[in-house]
C-alpha positions in Angstrom: 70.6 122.4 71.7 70.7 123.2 75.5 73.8 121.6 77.2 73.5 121.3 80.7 77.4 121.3 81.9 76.6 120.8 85.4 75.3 116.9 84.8 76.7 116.1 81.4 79.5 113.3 81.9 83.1 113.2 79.7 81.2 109.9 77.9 78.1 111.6 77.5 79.8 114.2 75.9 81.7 112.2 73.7 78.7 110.6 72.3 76.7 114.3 71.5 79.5 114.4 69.1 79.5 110.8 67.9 76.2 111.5 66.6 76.2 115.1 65.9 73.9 116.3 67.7 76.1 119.3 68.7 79.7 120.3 66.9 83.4 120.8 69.0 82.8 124.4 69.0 79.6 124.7 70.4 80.3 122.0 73.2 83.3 124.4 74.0 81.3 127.8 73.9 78.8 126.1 76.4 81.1 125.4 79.1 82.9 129.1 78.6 79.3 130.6 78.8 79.1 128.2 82.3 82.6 129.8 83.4 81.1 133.0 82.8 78.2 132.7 85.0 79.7 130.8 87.5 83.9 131.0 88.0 83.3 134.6 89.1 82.5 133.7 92.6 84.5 129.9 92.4 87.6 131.4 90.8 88.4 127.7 89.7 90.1 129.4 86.3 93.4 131.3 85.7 92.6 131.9 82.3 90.6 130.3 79.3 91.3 129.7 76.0 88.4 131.2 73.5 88.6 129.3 70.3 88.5 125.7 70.1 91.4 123.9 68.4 90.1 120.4 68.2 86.8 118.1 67.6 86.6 116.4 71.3 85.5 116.8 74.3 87.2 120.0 76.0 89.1 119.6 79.0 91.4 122.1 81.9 94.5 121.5 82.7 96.3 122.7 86.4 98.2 125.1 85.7 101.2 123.6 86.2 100.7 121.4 83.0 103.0 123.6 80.3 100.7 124.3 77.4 102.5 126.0 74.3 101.2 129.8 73.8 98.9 129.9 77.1 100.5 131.2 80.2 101.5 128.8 83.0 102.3 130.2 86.3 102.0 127.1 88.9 99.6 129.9 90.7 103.0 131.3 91.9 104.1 135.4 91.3 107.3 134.5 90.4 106.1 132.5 87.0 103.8 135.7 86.0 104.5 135.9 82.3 105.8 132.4 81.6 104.4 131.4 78.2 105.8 127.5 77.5 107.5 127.3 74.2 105.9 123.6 73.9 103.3 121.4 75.1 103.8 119.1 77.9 103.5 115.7 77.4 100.1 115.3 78.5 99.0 118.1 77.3 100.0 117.0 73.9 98.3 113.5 73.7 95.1 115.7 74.6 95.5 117.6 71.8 96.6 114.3 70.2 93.4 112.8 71.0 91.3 115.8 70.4 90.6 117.7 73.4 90.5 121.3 73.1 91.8 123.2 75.9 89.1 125.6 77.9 91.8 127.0 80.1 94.1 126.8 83.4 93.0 126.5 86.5 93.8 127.8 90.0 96.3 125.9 92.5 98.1 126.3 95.0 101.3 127.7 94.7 104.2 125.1 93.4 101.4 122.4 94.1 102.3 122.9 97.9 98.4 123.0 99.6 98.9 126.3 100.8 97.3 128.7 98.6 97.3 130.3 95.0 98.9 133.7 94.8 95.7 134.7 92.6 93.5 134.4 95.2 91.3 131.1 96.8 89.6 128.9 95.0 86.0 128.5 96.2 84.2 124.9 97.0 81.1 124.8 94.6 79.4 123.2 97.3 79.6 125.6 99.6 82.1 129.2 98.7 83.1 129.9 102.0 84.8 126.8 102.3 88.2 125.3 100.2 88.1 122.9 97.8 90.9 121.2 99.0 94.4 121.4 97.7 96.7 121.4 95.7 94.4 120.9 92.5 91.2 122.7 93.7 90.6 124.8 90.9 90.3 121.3 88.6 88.3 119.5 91.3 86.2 122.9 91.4 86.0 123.3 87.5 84.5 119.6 87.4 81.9 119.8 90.2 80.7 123.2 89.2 80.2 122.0 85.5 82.7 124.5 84.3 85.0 121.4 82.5 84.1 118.1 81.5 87.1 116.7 83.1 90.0 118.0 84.1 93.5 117.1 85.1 95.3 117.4 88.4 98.8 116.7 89.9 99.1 114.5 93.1 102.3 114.9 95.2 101.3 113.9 98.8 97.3 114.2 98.3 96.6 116.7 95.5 94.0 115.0 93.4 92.5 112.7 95.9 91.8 115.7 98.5 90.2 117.7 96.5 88.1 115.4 94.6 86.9 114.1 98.2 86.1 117.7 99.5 83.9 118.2 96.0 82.3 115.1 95.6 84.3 114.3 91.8 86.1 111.1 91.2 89.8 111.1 91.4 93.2 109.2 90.3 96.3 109.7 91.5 98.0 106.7 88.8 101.1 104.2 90.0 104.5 106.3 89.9 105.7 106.3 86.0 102.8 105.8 84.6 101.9 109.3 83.4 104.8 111.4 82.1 105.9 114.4 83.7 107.6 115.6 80.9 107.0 119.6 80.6 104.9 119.4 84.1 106.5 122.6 86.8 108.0 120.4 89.1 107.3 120.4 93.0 108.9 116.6 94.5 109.9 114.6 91.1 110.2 111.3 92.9 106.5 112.1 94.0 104.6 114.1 91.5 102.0 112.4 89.4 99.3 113.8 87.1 96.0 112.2 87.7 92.5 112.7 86.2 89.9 114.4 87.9 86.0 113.7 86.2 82.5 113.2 87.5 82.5 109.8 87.2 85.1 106.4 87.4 83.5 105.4 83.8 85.2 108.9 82.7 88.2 108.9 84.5 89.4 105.5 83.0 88.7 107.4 79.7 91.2 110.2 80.9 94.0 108.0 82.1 93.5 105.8 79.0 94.7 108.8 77.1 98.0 110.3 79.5 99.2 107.1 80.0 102.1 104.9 78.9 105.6 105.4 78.0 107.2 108.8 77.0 111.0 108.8 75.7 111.0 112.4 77.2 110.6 110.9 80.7 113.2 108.3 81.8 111.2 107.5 84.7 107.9 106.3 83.0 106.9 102.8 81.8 104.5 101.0 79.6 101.5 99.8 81.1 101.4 96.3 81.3 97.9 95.8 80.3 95.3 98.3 78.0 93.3 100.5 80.5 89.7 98.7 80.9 86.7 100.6 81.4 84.6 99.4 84.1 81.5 98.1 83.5 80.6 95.2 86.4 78.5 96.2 89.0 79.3 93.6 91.7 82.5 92.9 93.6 82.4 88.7 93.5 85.6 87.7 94.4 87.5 91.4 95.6 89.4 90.8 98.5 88.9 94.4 100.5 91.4 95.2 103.0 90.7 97.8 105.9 94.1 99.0 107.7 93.1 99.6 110.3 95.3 102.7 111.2 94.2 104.3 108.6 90.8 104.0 109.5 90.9 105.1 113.2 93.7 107.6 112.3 93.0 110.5 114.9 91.2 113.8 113.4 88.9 111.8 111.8 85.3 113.2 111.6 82.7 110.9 112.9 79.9 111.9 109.7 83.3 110.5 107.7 83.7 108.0 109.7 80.2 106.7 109.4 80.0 107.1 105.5 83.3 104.8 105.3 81.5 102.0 107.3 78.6 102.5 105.5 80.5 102.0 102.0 82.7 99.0 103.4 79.5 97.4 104.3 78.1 98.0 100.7 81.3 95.9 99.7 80.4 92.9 101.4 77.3 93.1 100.3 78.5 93.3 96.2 80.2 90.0 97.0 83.8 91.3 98.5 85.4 89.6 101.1 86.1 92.1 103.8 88.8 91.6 106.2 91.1 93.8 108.4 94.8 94.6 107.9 97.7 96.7 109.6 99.7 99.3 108.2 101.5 100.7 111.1 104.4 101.9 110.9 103.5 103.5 106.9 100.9 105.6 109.1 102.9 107.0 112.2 106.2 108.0 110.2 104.1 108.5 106.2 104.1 112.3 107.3 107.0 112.8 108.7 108.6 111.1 106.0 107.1 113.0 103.2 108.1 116.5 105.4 111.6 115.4 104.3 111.6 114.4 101.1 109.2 116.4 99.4 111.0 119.8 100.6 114.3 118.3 100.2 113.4 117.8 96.1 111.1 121.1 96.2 114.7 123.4 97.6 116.4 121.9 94.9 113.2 123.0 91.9 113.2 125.8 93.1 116.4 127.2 92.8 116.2 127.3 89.0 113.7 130.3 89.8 116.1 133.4 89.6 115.1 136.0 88.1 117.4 135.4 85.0 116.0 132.9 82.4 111.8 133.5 83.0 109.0 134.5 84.9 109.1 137.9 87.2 112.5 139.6 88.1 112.8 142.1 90.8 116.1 144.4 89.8 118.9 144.6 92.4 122.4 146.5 92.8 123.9 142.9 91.7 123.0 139.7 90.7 122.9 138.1 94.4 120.4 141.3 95.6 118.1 140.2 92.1 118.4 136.8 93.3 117.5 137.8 96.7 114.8 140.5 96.1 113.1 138.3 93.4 112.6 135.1 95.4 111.3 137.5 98.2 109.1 138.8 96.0 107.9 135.9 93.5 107.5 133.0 96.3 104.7 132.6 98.8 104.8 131.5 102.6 104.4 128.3 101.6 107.2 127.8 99.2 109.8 129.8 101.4 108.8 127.3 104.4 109.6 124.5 102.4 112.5 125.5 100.6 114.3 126.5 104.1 112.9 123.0 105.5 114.8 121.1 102.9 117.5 123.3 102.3 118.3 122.2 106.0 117.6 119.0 105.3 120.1 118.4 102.5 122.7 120.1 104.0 126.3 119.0 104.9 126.0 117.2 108.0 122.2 116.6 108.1 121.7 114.7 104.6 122.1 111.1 106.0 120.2 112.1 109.7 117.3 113.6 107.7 116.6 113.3 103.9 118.6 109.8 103.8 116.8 108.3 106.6 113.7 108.9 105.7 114.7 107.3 102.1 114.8 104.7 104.3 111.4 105.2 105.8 110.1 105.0 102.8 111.2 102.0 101.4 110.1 100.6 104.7 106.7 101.8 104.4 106.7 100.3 100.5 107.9 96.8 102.0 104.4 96.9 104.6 101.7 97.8 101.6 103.6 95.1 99.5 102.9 92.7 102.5 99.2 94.0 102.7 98.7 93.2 99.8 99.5 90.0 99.6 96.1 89.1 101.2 94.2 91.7 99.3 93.7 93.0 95.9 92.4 96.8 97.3 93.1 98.3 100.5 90.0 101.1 101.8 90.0 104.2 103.8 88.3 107.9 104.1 90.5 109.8 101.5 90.2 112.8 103.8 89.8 112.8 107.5 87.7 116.0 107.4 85.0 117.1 105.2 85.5 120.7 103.7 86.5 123.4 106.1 86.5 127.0 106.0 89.2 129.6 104.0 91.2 130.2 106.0 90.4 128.1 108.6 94.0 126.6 109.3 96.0 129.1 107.8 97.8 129.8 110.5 98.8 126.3 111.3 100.7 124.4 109.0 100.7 121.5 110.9 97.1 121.4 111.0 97.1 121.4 107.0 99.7 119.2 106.5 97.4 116.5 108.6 94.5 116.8 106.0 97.1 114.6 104.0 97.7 111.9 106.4 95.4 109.4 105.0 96.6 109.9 101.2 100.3 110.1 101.8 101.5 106.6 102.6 100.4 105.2 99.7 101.8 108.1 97.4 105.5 107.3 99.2 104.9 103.6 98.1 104.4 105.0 94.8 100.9 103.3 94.6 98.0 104.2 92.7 94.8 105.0 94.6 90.9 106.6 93.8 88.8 108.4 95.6 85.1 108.2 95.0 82.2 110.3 96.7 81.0 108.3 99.4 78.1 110.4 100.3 77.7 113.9 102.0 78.1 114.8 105.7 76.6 118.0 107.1 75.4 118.9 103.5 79.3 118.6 102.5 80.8 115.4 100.3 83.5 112.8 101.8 85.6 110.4 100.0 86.5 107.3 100.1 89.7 106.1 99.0 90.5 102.9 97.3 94.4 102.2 97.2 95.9 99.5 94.7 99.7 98.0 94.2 101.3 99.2 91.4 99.3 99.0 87.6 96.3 98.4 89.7 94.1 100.7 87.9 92.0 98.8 86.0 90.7 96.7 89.4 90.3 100.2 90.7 88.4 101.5 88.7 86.5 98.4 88.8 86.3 98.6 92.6 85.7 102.2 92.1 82.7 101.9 89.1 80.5 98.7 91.2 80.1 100.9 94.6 79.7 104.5 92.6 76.4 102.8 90.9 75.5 101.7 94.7 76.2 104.8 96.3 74.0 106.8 94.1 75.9 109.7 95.1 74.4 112.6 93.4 77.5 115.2 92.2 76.0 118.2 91.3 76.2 120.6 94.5 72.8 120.9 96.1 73.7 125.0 95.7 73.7 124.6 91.9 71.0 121.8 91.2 
């Protein structure tokens, strides 16, 4: 049979198989021959993986994910050749649950939303524009019907960003509940793997599989309750919070602007009671706090990246010039920014003034979504102030890039699961809107999440590729 990769869903998928009507191996053969066709000008894929090795739906994994035999490079030089001895965690209760592996797919370098050191990955909406960062090749791969689903990392914005700029659903989970055992690490305290997938229905699918205690991971947790998959289509008796700072943050477009109004409105009209909050001080100090932490943890990563145990090694009179020359050449801009920022912000003499007060910060700007949500069960905002923008576009201003994460990153330094869903298309291009939760929230989420996506309507197969 003809599979037609750019609308099938995960589900849909899933059920082919149930009954047959197509085997593993030809389910994974149509989405390499749709990789072949398409990734050329999307470069959304690293590398794939040929042969299926189970009877499930296929899936792509970041490549950060460690995946035993198959190259994983973080889309950093200085990991060219790594081949992980095992599986990651997640990676293994794919397998586990019978995923077969199409490939890895591009990133940014060390997760860091700068760019991949193999090149951009393209927006299947429209190529001249980026997908969004850090996982863009998996939002990419799951828009342009290269992967069924996919999965991501989230640090400060990394799944919700790019599934806003191309028009897939999102989840960054609560802090612990997805291991990040074997995972490349860029801010531990931070990082979280999240699915990526066209629709909510699928993504609760995705994180009913990652999730849950791992032994390997002394920072995860068992779920308190079994992951639900949505299926009501009103909202009678949500409470819906709108902070309001989040919602007139500056920088934000108006087309955005007017989808989120347009999608809160939908909410009252499912049956949710709508009603404004504040979330002030989580907003004006979220970014400046995560410009301190996240480098601080990323300087101290990165130093196991020598030269001497894996990955690329530039030789040297000594072992201090190797160090030197290999770093040089193996890291990006990016990488070298941030491990200099938090270097300096570690250091003897700045640690309390810097990296230990915004540890404060933080737990200040946990204490004001905890009071938030006392009054509500979900709290609403664009996910993205800006629709997507041009490669290249704010390159040369890292300040300007580190402000398409303002909206995302409060809640990630609560440690606070959130979704983003397409809310519609502005100028021809898709925003998000993003749905925040307290912690083990996901199943109203995707609840949340499920209700408005049947109201939207939103169509996510790019207009380009219909």
């Amino acid at each position: 049979m003809t599979v037609d990769t750019l609308r099938l869903t995960a589900e849909e998928a899933a059920a082919l198989l149930e009954r047959k009507e197509l085997s593993a191996a030809e389910l994974h053969r149509a989405y390499l021959d749709a990789i072949a066709e398409r990734d050329g000008e999307l470069n959304a894929y690293l590398r794939t993986v040929e042969e299926a090795d189970g009877e499930g739906v296929p899936i792509a994994f970041k490549d950060l994910i460690s995946t035993r035999g198959v190259e994983t490079t973080a889309g950093s030089k200085i990991l060219s050749g790594y081949v992980p001895v095992a599986d990651a965690t997640v990676a293994t209760r794919c397998r586990e649950a019978g995923m077969s592996l199409l490939g890895k797919t591009n990133m940014d370098e060390f997760a860091m939303g700068s760019n991949s050191a193999f090149g951009p990955t393209r927006n299947p909406w429209d190529p001249e524009c980026v997908p969004g960062g850090s996982s863009g090749g998996s939002a990419a791969a799951v828009a342009a019907g290269l992967a069924p689903w996919a999965l991501g990392s989230d640090t400060g914005g990394s799944v919700k960003q790019p599934a806003s700029l191309c028009g897939i659903v999102g989840l960054r989970p609560t802090y612990g509940t997805v291991s990040r055992s074997g995972i490349v690490a860029f801010a531990s305290s931070l990082d979280q793997i999240g699915p990526m997938t066209k629709t909510v229905r699928d993504n609760a699918l995705l994180y009913r599989v990652v999730a849950g205690r791992d032994p390997a991971d002394t920072t995860t947790v068992e779920l308190p309750q079994p992951v639900e998959l949505p299926e009501r289509e009103d909202l009678n008796g949500v409470r819906i919070g709108v902070p309001r700072e989040l919602n007139e943050a500056e920088g934000i477009e108006r087309g955005v602007k007017e989808l989120t109004e347009r999608t809160i409105e939908l909410c009252r009209e499912l049956g949710a009671e709508v009603g404004e909050t504040t979330l002030p001080r989580s907003v004006e100090y979220g970014l400046a706090c995560y410009y301190l932490v996240a480098p601080s943890e990323a300087s101290s990563n990165l130093a196991r990246y020598d030269g001497v145990r894996y990955g690329l090694r530039v030789p040297g009179a000594g072992v201090r010039e190797m160090y030197d020359r290999t770093r040089d050449a193996g890291f990006g801009d990016e990488p070298k920014r941030r491990i200099m920022l938090g270097t300096y912000a570690l250091s003897a003499g700045y640690y309390e003034a810097y990296y230990g007060q915004a540890q404060k910060v933080r737990t200040v700007i946990a204490q004001e979504h905890a009071a938030a949500f006392r009054d509500f069960d979900v709290l609403v905002s664009p996910t993205s102030p800006t629709v997507a923008f041009k490669i290249g576009e704010k390159a040369e201003n890292p300040l300007a890039m580190y402000l398409s994460d303002v909206l995302t990153i409060p809640s990630n330094m609560a440690g606070l699961p959130g979704l983003s869903i397409p809310s519609g298309l502005s100028d021809g291009l898709p925003a998000g809107f993003q749905l925040i939760g307290p912690q083990f929230a996901e199943n109203m989420l995707f609840h949340v999440g499920h209700a408005l996506e049947r109201a939207i309507g939103f169509d996510y197969v790019p207009a380009r590729l219909a």
